[in-house]
C-alpha beads as a LAMMPS data file, in Angstrom:
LAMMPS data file: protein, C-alpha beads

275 atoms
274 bonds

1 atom types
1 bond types

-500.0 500.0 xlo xhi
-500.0 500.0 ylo yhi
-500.0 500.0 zlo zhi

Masses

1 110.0

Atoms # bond

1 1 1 69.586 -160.936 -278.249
2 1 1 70.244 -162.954 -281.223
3 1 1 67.344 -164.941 -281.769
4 1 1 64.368 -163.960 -283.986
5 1 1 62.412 -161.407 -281.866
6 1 1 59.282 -162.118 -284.043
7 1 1 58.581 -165.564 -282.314
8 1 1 58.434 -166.103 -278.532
9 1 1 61.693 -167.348 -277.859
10 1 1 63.527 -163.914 -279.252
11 1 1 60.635 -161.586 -277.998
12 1 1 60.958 -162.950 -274.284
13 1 1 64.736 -161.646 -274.399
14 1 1 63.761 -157.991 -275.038
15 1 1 61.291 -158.911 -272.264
16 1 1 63.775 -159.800 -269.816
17 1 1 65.985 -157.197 -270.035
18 1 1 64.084 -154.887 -270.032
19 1 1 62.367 -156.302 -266.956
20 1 1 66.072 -156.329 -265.467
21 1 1 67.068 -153.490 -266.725
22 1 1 70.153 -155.042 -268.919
23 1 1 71.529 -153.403 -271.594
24 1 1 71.159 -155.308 -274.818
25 1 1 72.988 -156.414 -277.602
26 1 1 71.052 -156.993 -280.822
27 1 1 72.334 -158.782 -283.827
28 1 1 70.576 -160.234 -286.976
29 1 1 69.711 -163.951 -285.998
30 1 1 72.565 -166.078 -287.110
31 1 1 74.211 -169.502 -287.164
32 1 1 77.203 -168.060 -285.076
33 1 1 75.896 -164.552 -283.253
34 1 1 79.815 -164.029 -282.380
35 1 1 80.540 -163.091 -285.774
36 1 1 78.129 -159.971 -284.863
37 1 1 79.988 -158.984 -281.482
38 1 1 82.963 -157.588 -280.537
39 1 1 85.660 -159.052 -278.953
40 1 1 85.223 -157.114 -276.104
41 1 1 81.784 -157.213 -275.837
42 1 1 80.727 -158.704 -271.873
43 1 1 78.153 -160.697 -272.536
44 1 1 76.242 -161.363 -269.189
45 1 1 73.460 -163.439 -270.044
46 1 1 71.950 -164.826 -273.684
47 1 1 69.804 -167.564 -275.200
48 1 1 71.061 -169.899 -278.173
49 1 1 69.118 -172.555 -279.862
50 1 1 71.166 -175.858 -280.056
51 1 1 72.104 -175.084 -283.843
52 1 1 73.821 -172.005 -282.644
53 1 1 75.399 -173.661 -279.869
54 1 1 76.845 -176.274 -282.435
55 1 1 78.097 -174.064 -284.844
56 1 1 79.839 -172.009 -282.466
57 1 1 81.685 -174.926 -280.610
58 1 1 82.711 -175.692 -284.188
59 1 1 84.078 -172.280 -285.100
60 1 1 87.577 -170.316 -283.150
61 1 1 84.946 -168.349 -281.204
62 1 1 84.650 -171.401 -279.002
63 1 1 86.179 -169.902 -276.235
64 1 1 84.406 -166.712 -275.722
65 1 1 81.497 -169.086 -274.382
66 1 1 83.427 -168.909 -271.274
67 1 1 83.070 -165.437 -271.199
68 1 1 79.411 -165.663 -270.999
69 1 1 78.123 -166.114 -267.164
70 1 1 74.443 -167.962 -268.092
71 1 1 73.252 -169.570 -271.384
72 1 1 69.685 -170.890 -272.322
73 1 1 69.675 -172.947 -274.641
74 1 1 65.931 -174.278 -276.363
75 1 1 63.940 -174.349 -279.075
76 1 1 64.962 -177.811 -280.238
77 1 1 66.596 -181.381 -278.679
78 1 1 70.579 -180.613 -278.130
79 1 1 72.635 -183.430 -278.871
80 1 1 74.513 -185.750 -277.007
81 1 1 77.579 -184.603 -278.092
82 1 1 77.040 -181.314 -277.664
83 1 1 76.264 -181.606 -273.900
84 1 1 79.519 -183.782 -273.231
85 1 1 81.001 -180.728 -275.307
86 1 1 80.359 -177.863 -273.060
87 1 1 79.931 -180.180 -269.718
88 1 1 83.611 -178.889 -268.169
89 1 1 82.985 -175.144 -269.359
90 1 1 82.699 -172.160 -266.473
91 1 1 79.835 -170.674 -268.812
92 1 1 76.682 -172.127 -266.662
93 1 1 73.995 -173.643 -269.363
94 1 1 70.371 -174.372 -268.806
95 1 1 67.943 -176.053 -271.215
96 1 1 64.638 -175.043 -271.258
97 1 1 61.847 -176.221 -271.750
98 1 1 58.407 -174.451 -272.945
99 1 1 56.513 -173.306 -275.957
100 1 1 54.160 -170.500 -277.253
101 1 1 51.236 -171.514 -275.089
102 1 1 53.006 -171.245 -271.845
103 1 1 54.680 -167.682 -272.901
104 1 1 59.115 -169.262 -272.825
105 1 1 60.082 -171.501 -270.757
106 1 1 58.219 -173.516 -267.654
107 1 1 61.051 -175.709 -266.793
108 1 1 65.056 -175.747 -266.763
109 1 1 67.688 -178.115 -266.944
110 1 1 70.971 -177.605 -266.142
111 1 1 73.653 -179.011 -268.443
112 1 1 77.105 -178.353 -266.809
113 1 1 78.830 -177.819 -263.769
114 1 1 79.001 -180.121 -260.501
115 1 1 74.967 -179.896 -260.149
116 1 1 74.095 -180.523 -263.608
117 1 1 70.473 -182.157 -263.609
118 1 1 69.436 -185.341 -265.195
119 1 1 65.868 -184.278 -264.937
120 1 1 63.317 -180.822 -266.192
121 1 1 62.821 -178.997 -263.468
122 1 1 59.338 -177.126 -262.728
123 1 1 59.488 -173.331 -261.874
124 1 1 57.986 -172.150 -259.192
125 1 1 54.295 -172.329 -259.045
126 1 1 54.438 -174.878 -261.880
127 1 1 52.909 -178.024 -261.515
128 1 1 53.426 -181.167 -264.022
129 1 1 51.361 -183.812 -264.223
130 1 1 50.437 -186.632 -267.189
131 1 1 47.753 -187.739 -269.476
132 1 1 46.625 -191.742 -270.648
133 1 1 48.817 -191.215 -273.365
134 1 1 51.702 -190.339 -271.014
135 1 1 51.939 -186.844 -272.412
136 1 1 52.827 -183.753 -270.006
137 1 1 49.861 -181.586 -268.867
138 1 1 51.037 -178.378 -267.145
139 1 1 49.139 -176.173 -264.740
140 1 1 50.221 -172.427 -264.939
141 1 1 48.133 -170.765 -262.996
142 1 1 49.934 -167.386 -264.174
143 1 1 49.242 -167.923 -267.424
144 1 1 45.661 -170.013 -267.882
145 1 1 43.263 -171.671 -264.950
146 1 1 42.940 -174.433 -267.136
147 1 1 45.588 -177.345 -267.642
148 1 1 47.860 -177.175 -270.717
149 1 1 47.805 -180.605 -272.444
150 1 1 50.624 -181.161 -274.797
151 1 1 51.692 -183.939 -277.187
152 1 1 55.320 -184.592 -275.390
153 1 1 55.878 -188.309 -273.877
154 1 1 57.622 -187.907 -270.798
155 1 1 59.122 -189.751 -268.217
156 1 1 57.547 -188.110 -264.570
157 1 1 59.576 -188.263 -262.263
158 1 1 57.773 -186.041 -259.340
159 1 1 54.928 -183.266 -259.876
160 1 1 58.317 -181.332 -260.543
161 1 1 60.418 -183.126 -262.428
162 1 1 60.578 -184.607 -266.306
163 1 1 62.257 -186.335 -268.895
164 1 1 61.389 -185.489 -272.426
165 1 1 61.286 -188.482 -274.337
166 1 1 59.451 -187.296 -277.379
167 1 1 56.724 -186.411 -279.393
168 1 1 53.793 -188.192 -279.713
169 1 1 52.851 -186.805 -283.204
170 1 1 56.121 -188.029 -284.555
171 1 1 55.853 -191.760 -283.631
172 1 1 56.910 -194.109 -286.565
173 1 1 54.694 -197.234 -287.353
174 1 1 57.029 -199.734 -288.388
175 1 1 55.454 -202.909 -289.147
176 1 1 53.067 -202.448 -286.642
177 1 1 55.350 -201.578 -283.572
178 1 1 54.949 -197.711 -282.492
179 1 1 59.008 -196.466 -282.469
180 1 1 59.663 -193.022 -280.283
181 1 1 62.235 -191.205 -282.761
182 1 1 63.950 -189.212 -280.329
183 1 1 64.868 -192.101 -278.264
184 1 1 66.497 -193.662 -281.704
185 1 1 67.952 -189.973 -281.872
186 1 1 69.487 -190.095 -278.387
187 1 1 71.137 -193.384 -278.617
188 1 1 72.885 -192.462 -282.254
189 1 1 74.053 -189.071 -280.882
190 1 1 75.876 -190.858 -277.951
191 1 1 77.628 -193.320 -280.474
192 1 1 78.509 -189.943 -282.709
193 1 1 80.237 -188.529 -279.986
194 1 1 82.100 -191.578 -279.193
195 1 1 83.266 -192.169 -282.812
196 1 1 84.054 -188.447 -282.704
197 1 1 81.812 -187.205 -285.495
198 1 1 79.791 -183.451 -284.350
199 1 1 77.280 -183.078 -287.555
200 1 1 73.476 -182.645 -287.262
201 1 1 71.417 -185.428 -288.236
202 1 1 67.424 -186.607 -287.089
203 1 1 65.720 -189.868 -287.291
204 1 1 62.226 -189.739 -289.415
205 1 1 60.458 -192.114 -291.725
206 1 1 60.410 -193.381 -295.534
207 1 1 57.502 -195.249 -296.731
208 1 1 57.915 -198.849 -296.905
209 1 1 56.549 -201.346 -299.689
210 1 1 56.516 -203.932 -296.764
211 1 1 57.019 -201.781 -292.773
212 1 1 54.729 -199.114 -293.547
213 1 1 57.109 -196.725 -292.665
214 1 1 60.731 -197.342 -292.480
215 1 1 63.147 -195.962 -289.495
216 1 1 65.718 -193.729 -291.476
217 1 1 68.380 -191.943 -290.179
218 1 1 69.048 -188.328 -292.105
219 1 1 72.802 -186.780 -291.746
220 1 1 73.902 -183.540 -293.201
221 1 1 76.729 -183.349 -295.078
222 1 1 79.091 -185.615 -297.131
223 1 1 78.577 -189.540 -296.263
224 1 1 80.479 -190.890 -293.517
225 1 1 82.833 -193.916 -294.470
226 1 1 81.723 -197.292 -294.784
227 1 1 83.974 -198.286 -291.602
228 1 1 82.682 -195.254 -289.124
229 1 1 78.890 -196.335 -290.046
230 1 1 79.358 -199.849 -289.330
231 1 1 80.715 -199.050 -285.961
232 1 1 77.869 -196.809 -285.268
233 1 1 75.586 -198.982 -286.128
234 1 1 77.037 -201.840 -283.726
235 1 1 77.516 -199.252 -280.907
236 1 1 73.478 -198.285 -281.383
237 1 1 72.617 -202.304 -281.139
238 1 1 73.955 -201.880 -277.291
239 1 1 71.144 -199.967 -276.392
240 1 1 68.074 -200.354 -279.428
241 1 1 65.488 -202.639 -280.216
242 1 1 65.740 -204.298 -283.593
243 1 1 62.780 -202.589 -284.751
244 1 1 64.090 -199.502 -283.568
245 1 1 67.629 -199.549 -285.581
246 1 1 67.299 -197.126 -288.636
247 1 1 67.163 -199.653 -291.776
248 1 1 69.288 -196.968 -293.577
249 1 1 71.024 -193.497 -293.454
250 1 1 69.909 -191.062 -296.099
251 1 1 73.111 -188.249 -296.323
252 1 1 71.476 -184.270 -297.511
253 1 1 73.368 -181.790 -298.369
254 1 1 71.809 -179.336 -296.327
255 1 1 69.111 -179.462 -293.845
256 1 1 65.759 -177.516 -294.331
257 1 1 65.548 -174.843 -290.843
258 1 1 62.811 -173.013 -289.626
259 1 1 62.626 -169.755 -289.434
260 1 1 63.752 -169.833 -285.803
261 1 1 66.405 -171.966 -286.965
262 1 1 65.086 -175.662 -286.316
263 1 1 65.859 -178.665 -288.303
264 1 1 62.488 -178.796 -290.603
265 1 1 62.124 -182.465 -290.749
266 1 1 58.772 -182.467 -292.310
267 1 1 60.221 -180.067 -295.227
268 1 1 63.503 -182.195 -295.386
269 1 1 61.946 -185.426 -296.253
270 1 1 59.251 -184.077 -298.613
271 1 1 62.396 -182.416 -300.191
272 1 1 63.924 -185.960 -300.753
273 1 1 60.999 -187.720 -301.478
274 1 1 60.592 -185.133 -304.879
275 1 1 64.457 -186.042 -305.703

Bonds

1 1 1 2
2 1 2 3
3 1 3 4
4 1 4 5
5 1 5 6
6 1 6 7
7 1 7 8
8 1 8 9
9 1 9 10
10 1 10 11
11 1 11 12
12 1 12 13
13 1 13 14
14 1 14 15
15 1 15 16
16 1 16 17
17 1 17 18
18 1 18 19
19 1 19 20
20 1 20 21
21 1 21 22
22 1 22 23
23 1 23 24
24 1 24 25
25 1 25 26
26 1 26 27
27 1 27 28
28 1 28 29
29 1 29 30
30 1 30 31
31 1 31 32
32 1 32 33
33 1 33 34
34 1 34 35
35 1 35 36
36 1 36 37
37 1 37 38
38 1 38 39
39 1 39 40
40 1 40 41
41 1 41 42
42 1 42 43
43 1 43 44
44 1 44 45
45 1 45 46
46 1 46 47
47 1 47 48
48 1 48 49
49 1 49 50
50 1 50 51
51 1 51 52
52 1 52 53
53 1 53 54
54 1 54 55
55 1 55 56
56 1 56 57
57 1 57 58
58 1 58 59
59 1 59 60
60 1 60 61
61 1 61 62
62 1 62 63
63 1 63 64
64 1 64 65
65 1 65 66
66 1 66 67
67 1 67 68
68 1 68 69
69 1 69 70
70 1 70 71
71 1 71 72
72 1 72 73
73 1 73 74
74 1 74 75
75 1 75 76
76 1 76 77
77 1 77 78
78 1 78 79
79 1 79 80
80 1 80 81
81 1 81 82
82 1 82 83
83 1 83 84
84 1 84 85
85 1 85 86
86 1 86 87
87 1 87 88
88 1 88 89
89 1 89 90
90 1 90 91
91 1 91 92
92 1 92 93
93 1 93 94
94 1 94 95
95 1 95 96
96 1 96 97
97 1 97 98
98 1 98 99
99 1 99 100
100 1 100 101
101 1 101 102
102 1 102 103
103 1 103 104
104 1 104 105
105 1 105 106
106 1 106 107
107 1 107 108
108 1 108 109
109 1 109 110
110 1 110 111
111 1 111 112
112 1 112 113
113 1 113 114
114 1 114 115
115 1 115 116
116 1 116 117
117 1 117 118
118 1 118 119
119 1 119 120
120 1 120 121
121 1 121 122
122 1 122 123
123 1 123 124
124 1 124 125
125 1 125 126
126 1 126 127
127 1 127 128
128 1 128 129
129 1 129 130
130 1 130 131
131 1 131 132
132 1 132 133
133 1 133 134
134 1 134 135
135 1 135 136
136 1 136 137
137 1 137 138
138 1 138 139
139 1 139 140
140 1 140 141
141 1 141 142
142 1 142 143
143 1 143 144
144 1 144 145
145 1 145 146
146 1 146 147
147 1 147 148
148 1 148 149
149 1 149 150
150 1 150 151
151 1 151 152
152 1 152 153
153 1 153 154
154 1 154 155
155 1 155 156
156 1 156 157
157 1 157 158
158 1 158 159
159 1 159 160
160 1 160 161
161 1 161 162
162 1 162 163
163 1 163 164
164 1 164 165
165 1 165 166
166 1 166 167
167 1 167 168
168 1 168 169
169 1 169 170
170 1 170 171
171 1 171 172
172 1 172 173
173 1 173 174
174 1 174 175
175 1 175 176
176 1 176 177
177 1 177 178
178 1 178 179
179 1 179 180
180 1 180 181
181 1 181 182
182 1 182 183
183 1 183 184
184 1 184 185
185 1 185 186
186 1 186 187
187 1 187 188
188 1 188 189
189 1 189 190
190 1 190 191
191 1 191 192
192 1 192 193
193 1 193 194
194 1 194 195
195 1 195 196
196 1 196 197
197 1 197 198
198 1 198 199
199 1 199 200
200 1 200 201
201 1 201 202
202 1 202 203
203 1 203 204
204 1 204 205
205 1 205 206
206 1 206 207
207 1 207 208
208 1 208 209
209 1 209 210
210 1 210 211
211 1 211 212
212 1 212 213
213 1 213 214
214 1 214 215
215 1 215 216
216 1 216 217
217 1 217 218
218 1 218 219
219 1 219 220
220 1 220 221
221 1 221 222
222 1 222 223
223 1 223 224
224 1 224 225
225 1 225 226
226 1 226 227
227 1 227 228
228 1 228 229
229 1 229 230
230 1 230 231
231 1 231 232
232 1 232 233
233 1 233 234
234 1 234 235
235 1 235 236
236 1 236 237
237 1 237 238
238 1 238 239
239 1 239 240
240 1 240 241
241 1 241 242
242 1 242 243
243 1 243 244
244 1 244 245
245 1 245 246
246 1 246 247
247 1 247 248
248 1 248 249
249 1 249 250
250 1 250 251
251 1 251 252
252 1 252 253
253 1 253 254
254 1 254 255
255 1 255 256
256 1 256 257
257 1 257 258
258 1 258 259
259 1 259 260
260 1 260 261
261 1 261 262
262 1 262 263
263 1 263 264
264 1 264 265
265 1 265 266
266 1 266 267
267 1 267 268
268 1 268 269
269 1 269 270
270 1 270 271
271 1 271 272
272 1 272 273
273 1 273 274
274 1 274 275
C-alpha cells in the first residue's frame, strides 16, 4: 500500500486486503515505494499511479517489477512510452479506470502480455453508455440507481468497452476550433518514445493576443536540444491537425503534483503565468 490512504485510490487498498485477507505492506506515499521495501519483500499485488511507475522504470529498482505478479496502475493518463516500457515484462499491469463517485475503479485495461487490450473494459454488472456531448455515463447499480454522468469524451466501442480520449472541461479554444489536449498529449508521447526521451510533460493553454488560447506544450526539466525538438515536432505533423500542433514548448523546472501525486496543471501554469 503505497498510495495516500486518505483519498480513494489508497483507502480501497486497505479495503482489498483486508477483504482478501492479504497481508500488507505500508510505506509513506512516495515517488519510488521500492526505496521503502526490502529486497526480499514478495510483493503479490499493488497499485502505482503512472508517476510512480515512471520513476521506478527510471531508477535500478526496475527489475523488481518483475517480481510483482499484478499492478494497477490509475489515477492519471500513463504515457506512451511508458506502456511500450513495461509491454514485454512478466509483471501483469492493468489500468484502471474510475473516480470518487464510483468508489475505485469500474473498468480495466490491460497493458502487457499477449492479451493486452486496446480498449476499457466494463466490470461486471457495469454498463457504459454516452451523453450528446459524447461523455461516458455509467450505470452502477451497486453503487447508485441513478446514471453517473461524467465529463470524459470517449470513444464507445460496445456497452462494455471505451477509449478515453479526454476531458471535456479541459478543451482548448484556439482561434475558434475546440482542440482535445490529451489527444495532442498522446501523439507527442509516441514521438518521445521514438526519439528516446522518458520525461513528464502535458499539453495546456497560454492566452493568446490573437488564438484566444494558445496550444502549449509544458516539459519538466532542462530544455531539450534544438535538433531533438525539431524532430518531434515533424514526427507529431504525421498524425496532428495544424491547429492542434503546440505553437511552443514552455520547459519548468519542476512540475506542481497533487497530493495523490498528479501533475497539477491548473497550479503549473498559474505558477508560470506569475513568473
Amino acid at each position: 500500500v503505497c498510495l495516500d490512504t486518505r483519498y480513494i485510490a489508497g483507502f480501497m487498498m486497505l479495503i482489498r486486503s483486508l477483504e482478501v485477507g492479504m497481508n500488507m505492506i505500508i510505506v509513506e506515499p512516495t515517488s519510488n515505494p521500492f526505496e521503502k521495501t526490502k529486497e526480499e519483500s514478495r510483493i503479490d499485488f499493488t497499485a502505482l499511479v503512472p508517476y510512480q511507475l515512471e520513476t521506478i522504470l527510471k531508477s535500478p529498482h526496475k527489475e523488481r517489477l518483475n517480481q510483482v505478479k499484478v499492478i494497477l496502475i490509475g489515477g492519471a493518463a500513463i504515457n506512451p512510452t511508458t506502456v511500450k516500457e513495461i509491454r514485454n515484462m512478466s509483471c501483469q499491469f492493468f489500468f484502471t479506470y474510475g473516480m470518487t463517485e464510483t468508489l475505485s475503479h469500474v473498468a480495466l485495461q490491460k497493458l502487457n502480455g499477449i492479451n493486452a487490450q486496446e480498449y476499457f473494459e466494463a466490470l461486471p454488472g457495469i454498463k457504459l453508455s454516452q451523453d450528446e456531448r459524447g461523455c461516458l455515463v455509467i450505470q452502477a447499480p451497486h453503487i447508485s440507481i441513478n446514471p453517473i454522468i461524467t465529463n470524459d469524451l470517449v470513444e464507445l466501442k460496445s456497452p462494455y468497452q471505451f477509449r478515453w480520449m479526454g476531458r471535456v472541461d479541459h478543451i482548448i479554444n484556439t482561434g475558434g476550433v475546440k482542440v482535445i489536449p490529451e489527444k495532442v498529449e498522446r501523439s507527442i508521447g509516441i514521438a518521445l518514445s521514438e526519439v528516446g526521451e522518458l520525461v513528464r510533460f502535458f499539453v495546456g493553454a497560454l492566452p493568446d493576443r490573437i488564438l484566444g488560447e494558445a496550444v502549449t506544450l509544458f516539459m519538466e526539466g532542462p530544455p531539450l536540444s534544438i535538433e531533438v525538438e525539431e524532430l518531434i515536432q515533424s514526427k507529431i505533423k504525421l498524425s496532428l491537425d495544424r491547429y492542434e500542433r503546440p505553437k511552443s514548448i514552455c520547459y519548468v523546472s519542476a512540475f506542481m503534483n497533487t497530493d495523490s501525486g498528479k501533475i497539477d496543471k491548473q497550479k503549473t501554469i498559474i505558477t508560470i503565468k506569475a513568473e
